[in-house]
N, C-alpha and C positions, 0 to 999 in steps of 0.2 A: 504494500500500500504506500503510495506517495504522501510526501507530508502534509501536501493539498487537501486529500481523503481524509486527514484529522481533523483541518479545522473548522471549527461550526461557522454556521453563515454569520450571524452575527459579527464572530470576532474575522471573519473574511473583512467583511463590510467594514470595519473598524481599521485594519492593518490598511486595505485599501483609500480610504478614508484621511489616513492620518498622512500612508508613505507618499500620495499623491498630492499632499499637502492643501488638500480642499481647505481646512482651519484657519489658510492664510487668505483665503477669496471672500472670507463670511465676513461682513458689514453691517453696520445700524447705522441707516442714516448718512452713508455714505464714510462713513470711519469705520477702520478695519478692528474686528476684535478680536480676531485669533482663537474660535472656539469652536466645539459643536455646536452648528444647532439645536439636537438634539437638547443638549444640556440649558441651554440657552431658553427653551420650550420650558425646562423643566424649572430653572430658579426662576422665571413669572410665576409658577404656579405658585414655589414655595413662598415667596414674596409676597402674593396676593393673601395666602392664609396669614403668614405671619404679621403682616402690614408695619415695616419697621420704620421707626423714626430716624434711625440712621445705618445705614451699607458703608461696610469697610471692605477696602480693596486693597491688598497688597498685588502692586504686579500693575502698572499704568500702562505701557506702554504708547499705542494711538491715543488713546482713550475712548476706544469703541465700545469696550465692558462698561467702564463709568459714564456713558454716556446712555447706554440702553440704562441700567440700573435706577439712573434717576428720572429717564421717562417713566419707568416700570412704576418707580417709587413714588415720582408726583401723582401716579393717577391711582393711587391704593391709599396713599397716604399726604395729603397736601402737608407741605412743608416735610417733608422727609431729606436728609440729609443724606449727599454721598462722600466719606471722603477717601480718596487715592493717596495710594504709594508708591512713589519709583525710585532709584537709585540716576535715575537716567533719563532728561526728558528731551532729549534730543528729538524725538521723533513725533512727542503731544500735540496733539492739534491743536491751534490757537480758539476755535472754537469748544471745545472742549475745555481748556483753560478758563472760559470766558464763561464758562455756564453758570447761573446766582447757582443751583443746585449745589455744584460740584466744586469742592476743597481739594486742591491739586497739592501736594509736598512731596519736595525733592529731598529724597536720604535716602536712609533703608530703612526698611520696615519694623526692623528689632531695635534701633536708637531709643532709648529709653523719653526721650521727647515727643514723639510717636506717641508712647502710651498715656504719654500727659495729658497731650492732645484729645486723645480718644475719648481719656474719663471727664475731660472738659465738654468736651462732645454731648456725650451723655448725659449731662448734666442741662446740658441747655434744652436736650432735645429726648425727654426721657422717654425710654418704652424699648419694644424689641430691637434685636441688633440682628443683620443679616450682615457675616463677613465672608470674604472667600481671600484663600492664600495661590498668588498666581503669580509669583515673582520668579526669586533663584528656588531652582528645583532640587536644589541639592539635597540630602536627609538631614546635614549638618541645620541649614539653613529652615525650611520646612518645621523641622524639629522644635526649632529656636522661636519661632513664628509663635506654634500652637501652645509653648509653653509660657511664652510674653501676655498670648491672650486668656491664659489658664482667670487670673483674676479679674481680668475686665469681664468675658461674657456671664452670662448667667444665667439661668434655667428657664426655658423658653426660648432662648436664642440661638441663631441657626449657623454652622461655620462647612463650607464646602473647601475642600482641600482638593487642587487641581493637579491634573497632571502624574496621578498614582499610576498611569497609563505607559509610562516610560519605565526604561532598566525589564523589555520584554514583561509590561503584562499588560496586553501584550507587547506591544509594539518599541520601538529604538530598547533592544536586546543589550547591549555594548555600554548605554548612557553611563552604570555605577548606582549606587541607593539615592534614592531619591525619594521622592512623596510616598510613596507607597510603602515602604521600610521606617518613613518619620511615623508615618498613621500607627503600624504594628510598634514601634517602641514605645510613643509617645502613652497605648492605651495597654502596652506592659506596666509604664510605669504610674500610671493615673485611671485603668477598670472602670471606676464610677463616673465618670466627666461628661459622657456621651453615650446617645444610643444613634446604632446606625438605620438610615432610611432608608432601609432597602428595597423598599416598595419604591420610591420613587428615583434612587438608581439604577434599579432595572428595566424601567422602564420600556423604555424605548431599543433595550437590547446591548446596546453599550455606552460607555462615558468614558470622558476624558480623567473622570472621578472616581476612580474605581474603592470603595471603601473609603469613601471621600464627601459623603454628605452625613453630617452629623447632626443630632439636637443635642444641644447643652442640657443636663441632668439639672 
């Protein structure tokens, strides 16, 4: 049997999906997000339940993600807040800069200024938190994310960890640990913190999230 004969269609459709680099073509609005669809289908849903007063993004880049997120979020929730992270804004779009919605900062995402920011955030703007980690994908880094946000989120609130997709599961085999190896450490060392949705990760048959959409305990 060829290795072809192993793989289920789904994850066909996914390794297809990902090596043909479709992720880079998908747009909101004319600003690239670099995501699935699929997935993309799936945090409106979770958004619309949760109707959070502020979306944290680690991982800016275009700023196609925080650009859908706060159309997402003005129309669930008026005055909803989004704020972004990047190390690198070379590529943001001035519109996207320019949104009232959207709080752009340039660092990295574990700078302990960051989390000042957040609980000031919160504070102005109280109620659910939808975050998603979509930066450096290293496990080092990932790792470091989830456990920065260990005391900010809190029970009710929603954390999608992208990119558990790489280091072959399936897809870019070669990458090294990454999100998918931070998710398994980080709930070695913290069990209680999270339950996962996997009703709404399977959704659609695969994600870029693989054991990567969480509720806060």
């Amino acid at each position: 049997m060829q290795e072809s004969d192993r793989i289920s269609a789904p994850e066909g459709y996914h390794r297809w999906y990902y090596d043909q680099r479709i992720w880079e073509r998908v747009h909101w609005m004319g600003v690239p997000c670099l995501k699935s669809v699929s997935d993309m289908w799936n945090y409106q849903e979770v958004i619309s339940r949760l109707r959070p007063s502020l979306i944290v993004e680690f991982g800016t880049r275009y700023g196609g993600a925080a650009l859908y997120f706060a159309t997402i979020g003005a129309l669930v929730r008026p005055g909803c807040r989004v704020f972004t992270v990047d190390s690198d804004h070379t590529d943001l779009r001035p519109d996207v800069r320019r949104h009232p919605a959207i709080e752009t900062r340039l660092g990295r995402s574990t700078d302990p200024g960051v989390l000042e920011r957040l609980r000031a955030l919160r504070r102005n703007h109280p109620g659910p938190v939808f975050a998603i980690l979509d930066s450096d994908h290293s496990k080092r880094n990932v790792l470091a994310e989830m456990r920065a946000l260990r005391d900010f989120l809190v029970a009710g609130d929603y954390l999608v960890v992208e990119d558990g997709n790489i280091n072959g599961h399936p897809v870019l085999p070669g990458w090294g640990e990454g999100p998918w190896e931070a998710i398994q450490e980080y709930f070695a060392e913290y069990p209680g913190d999270y339950a996962r949705d996997e009703e709404t990760e399977q959704r659609f048959g695969f994600t870029f999230a693989p054991h990567g959409f969480l509720r806060r305990l």
